[in-house]
FIZAMAR-129938 format. One record per residue (C-alpha): residue number from 1; residue in one letter; x, y, z. Coordinates in Angstrom, 3 decimals. Layout:
REM FIZAMAR-129938
r k->NUM; r->A; u->X; v->Y; w->Z
...
END
This chain:
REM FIZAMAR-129938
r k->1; r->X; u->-19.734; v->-1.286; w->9.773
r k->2; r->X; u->-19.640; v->-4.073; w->10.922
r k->3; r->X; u->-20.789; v->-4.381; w->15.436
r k->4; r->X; u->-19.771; v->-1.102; w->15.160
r k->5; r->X; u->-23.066; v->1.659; w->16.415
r k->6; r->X; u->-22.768; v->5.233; w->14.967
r k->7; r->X; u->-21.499; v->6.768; w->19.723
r k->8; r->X; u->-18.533; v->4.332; w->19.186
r k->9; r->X; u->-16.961; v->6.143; w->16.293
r k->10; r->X; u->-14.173; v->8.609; w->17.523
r k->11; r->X; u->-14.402; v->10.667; w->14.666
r k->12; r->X; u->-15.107; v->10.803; w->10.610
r k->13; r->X; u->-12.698; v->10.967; w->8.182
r k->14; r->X; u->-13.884; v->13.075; w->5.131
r k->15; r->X; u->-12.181; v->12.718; w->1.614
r k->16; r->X; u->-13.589; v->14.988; w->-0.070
r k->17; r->X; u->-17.450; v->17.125; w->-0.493
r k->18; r->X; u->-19.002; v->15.641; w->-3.259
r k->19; r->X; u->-22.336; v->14.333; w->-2.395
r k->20; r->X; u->-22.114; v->10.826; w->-2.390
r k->21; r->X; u->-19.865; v->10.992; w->0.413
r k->22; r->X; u->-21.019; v->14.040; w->2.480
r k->23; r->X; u->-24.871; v->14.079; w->1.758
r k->24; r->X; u->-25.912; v->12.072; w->4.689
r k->25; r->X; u->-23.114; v->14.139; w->7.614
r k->26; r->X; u->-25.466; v->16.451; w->8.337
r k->27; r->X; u->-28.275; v->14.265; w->8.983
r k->28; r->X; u->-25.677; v->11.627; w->11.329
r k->29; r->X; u->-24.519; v->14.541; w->13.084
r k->30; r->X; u->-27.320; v->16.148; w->14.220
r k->31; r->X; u->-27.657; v->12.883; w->16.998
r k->32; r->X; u->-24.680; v->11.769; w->16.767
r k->33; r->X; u->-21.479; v->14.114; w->18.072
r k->34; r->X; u->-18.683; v->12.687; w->16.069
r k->35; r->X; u->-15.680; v->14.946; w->15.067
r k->36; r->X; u->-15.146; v->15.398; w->11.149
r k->37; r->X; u->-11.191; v->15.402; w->9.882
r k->38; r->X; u->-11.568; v->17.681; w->6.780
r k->39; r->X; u->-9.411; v->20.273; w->4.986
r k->40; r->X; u->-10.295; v->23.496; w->5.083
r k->41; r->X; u->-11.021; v->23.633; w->1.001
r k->42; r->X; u->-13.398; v->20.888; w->1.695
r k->43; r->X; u->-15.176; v->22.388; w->4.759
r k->44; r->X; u->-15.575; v->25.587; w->2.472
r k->45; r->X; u->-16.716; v->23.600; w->-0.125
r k->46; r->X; u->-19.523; v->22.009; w->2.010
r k->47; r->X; u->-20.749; v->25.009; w->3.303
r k->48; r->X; u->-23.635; v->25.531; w->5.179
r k->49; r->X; u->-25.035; v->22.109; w->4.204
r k->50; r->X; u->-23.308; v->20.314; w->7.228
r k->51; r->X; u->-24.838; v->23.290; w->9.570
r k->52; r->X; u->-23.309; v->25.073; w->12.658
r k->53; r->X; u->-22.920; v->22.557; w->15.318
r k->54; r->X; u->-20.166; v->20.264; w->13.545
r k->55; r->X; u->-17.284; v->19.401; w->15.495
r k->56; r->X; u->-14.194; v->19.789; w->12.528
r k->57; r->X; u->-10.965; v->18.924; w->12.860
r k->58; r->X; u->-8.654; v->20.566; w->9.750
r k->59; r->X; u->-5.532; v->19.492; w->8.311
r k->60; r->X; u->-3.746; v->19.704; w->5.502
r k->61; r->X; u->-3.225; v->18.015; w->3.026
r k->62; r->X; u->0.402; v->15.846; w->3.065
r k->63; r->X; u->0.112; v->16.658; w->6.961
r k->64; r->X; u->-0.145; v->13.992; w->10.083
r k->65; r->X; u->-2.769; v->14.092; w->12.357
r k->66; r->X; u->-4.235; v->11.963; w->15.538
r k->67; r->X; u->-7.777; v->10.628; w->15.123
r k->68; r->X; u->-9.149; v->7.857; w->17.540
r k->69; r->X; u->-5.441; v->7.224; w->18.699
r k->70; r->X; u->-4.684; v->6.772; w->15.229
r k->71; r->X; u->-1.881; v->8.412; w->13.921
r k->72; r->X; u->-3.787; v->9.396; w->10.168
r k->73; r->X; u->-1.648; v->11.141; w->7.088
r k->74; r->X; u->-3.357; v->12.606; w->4.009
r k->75; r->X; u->-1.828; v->12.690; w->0.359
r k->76; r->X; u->-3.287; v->14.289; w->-2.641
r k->77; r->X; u->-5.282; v->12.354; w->-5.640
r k->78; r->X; u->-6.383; v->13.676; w->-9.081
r k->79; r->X; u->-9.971; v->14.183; w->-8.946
r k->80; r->X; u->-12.554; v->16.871; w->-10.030
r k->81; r->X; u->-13.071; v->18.199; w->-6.063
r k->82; r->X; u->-11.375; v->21.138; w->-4.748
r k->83; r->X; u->-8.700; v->19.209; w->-2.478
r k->84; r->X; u->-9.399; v->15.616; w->-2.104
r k->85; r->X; u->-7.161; v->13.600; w->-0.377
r k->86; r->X; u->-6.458; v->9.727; w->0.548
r k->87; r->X; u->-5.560; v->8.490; w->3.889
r k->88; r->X; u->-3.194; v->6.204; w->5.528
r k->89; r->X; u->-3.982; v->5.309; w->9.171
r k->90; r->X; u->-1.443; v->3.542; w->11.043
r k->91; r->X; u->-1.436; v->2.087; w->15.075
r k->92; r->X; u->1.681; v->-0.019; w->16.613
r k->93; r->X; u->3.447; v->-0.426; w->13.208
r k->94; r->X; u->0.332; v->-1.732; w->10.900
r k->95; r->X; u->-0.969; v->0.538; w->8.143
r k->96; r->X; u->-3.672; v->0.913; w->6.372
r k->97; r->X; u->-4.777; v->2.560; w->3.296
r k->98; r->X; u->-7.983; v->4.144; w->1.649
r k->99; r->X; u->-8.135; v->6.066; w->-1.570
r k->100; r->X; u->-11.185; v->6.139; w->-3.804
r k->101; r->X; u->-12.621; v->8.699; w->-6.248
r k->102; r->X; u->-9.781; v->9.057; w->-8.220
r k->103; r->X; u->-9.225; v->8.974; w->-12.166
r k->104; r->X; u->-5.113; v->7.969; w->-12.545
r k->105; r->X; u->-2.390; v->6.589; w->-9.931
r k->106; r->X; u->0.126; v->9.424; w->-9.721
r k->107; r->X; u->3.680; v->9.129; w->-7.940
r k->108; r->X; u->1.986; v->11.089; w->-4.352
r k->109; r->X; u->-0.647; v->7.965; w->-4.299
r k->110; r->X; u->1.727; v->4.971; w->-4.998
r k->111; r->X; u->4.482; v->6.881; w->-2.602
r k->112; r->X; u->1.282; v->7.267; w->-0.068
r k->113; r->X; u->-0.024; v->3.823; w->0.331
r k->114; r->X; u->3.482; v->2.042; w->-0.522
r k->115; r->X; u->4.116; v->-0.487; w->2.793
r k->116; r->X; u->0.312; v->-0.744; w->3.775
r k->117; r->X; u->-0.719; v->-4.187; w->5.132
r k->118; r->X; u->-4.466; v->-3.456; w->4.068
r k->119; r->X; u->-5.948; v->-1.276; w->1.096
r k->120; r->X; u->-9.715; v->-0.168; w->0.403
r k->121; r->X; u->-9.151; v->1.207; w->-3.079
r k->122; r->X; u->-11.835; v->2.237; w->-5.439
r k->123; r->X; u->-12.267; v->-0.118; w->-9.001
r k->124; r->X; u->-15.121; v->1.986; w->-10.104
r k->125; r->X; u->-15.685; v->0.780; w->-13.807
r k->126; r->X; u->-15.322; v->-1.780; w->-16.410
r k->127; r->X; u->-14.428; v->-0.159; w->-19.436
r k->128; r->X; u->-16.645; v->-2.199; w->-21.768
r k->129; r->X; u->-20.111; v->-1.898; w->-19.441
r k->130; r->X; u->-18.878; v->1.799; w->-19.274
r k->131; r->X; u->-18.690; v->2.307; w->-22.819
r k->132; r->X; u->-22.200; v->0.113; w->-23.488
r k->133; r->X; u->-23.884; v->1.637; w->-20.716
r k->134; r->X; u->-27.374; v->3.527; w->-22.068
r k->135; r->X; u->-28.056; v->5.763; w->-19.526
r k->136; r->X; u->-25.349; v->7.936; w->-19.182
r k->137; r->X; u->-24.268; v->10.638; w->-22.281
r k->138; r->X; u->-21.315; v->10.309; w->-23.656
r k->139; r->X; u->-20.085; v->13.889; w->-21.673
r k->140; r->X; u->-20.435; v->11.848; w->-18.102
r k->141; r->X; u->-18.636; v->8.593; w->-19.887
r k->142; r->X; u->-15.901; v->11.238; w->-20.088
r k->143; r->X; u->-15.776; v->12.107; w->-17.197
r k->144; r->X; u->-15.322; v->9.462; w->-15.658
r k->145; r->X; u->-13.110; v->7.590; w->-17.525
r k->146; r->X; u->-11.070; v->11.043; w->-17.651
r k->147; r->X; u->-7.506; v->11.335; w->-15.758
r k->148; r->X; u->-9.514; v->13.579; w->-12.705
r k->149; r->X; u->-12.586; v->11.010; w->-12.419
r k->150; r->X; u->-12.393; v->7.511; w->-11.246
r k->151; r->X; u->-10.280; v->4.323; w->-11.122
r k->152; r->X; u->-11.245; v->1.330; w->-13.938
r k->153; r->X; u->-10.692; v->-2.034; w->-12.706
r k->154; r->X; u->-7.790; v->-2.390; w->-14.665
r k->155; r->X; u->-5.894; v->0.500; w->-13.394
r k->156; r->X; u->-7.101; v->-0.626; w->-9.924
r k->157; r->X; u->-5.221; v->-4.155; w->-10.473
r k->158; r->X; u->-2.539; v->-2.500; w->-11.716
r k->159; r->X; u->-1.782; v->-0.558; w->-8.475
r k->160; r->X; u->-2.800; v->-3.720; w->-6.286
r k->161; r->X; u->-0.119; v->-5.448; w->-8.009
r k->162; r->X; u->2.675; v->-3.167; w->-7.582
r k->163; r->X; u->1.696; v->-2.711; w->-3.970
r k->164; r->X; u->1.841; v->-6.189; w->-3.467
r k->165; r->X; u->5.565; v->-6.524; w->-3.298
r k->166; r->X; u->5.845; v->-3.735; w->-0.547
r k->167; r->X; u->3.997; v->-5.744; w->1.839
r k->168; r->X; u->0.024; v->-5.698; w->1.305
r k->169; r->X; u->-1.664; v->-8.015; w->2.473
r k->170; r->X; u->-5.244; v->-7.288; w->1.908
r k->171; r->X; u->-7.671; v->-5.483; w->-0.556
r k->172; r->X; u->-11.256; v->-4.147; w->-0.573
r k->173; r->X; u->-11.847; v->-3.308; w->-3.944
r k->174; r->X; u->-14.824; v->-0.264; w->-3.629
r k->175; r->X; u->-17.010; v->2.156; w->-5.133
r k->176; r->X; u->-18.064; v->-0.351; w->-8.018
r k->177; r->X; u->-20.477; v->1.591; w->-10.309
r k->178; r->X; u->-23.571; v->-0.179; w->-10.052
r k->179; r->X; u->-24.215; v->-0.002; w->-13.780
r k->180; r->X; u->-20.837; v->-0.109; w->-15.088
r k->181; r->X; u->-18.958; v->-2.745; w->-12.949
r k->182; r->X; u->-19.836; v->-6.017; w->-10.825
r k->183; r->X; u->-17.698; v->-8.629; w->-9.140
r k->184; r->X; u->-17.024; v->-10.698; w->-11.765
r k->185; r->X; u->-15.569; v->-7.814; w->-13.903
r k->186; r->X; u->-13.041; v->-7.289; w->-10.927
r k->187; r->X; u->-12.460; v->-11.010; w->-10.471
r k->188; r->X; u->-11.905; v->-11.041; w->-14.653
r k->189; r->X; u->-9.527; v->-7.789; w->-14.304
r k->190; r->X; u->-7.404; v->-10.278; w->-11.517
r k->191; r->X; u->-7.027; v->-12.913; w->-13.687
r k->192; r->X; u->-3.031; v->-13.180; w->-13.860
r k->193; r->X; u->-2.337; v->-10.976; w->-11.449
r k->194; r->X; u->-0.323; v->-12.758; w->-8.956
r k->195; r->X; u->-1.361; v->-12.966; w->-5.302
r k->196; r->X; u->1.022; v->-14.591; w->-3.276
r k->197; r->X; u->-1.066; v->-15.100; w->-0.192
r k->198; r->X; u->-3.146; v->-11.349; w->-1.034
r k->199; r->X; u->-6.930; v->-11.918; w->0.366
r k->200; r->X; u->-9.118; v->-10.207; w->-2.017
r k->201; r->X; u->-12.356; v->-8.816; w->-1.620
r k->202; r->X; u->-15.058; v->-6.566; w->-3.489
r k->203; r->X; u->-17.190; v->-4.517; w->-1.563
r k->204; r->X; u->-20.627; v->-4.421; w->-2.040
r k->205; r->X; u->-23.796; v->-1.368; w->-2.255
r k->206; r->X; u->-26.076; v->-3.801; w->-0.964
r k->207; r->X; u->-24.644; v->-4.728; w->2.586
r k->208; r->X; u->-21.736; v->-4.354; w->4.426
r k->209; r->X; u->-18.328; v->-5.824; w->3.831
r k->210; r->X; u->-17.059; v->-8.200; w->6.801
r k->211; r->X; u->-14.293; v->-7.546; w->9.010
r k->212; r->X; u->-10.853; v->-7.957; w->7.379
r k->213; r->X; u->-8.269; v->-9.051; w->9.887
r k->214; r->X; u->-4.589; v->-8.056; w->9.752
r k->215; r->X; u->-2.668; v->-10.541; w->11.532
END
């Protein structure tokens, strides 16, 4: 982040264990005492790879928690981890959301992040790199593209837009595939989507997205 150094964090929210999101935990933690908010399924599920000094905090899923003065709640999303959830953190009336690494909007995530100001939302894929991509078989294509694997651009949009009316008033599309998606397949998947004052903006792998101020 952003002016942000790893002592001033008050504490790691953890959506679920798969590794692109937990590998480097037990690495930060071991100079870095930070608590981790996890569920107990995902704790499990990491085992002894985070080792036996972590600081966790568990809750469950649908439940609300503090973190940082933050009051934090959880809701479920379809993907292939044992209980991975989404969060919406909220502080003196402004909420915001983040969901990624998940493969269809069901009611628990529109019902979760409807009335956020903010959204970091993943837009994984475009389906046509996806399909002409060379290096992965067609049994990972699958799976991604399945209803338990990750958001496509289009069904990304498609949430944005209904979210829009309730109030959002800015999005961080994430988690682009760096084979199967780029900016200007989000920007394309925007086209006609109406805005009405929304900022957009696409996060990148190479460096770190700027601050986005909620007025």
């Amino acid at each position: 982040m952003v002016g942000i150094g790893p002592d001033d964090l008050d504490g790691i929210l953890l959506s679920h264990e798969h590794s692109d999101h937990a590998r480097g935990l037990e690495v930060f933690l071991r100079k870095h005492r930070v608590p981790v908010y996890a569920t107990a399924l995902t704790r499990e599920a990491l085992g002894v790879r985070c080792g036996s000094g972590v600081e966790w905090r568990l809750f469950r899923r649908g439940e609300e928690f503090q973190a940082g003065g933050m009051a934090v709640n959880s809701f479920a999303v379809p993907h292939d981890a044992v209980d991975p959830v989404g969060f919406v953190c909220g502080e003196n009336g402004t909420r915001i959301g983040l969901a990624t690494d998940f493969g269809h909007v069901t009611t628990l995530v529109r019902d979760g992040l409807r009335g956020v100001r903010a959204l970091l939302v993943e837009s994984n894929y475009d389906q046509r790199l996806l399909e002409a991509d060379r290096r992965r078989p067609w049994s990972i294509k699958q799976r991604i593209s399945s209803r338990h694997g990750h958001l496509s651009n289009v069904q990304s949009v498609q949430l944005v837009a209904e979210l829009a009316g309730h109030g959002l008033e800015a999005v961080v599309f994430g988690h682009l595939s760096r084979d199967c998606n780029c900016p200007r397949a989000v920007a394309e998947a925007m086209t006609g989507c109406a805005r009405n004052g929304l900022a957009v903006h696409v996060a990148s792998q190479a460096e770190p997205t700027p601050w986005v101020e909620i007025v």
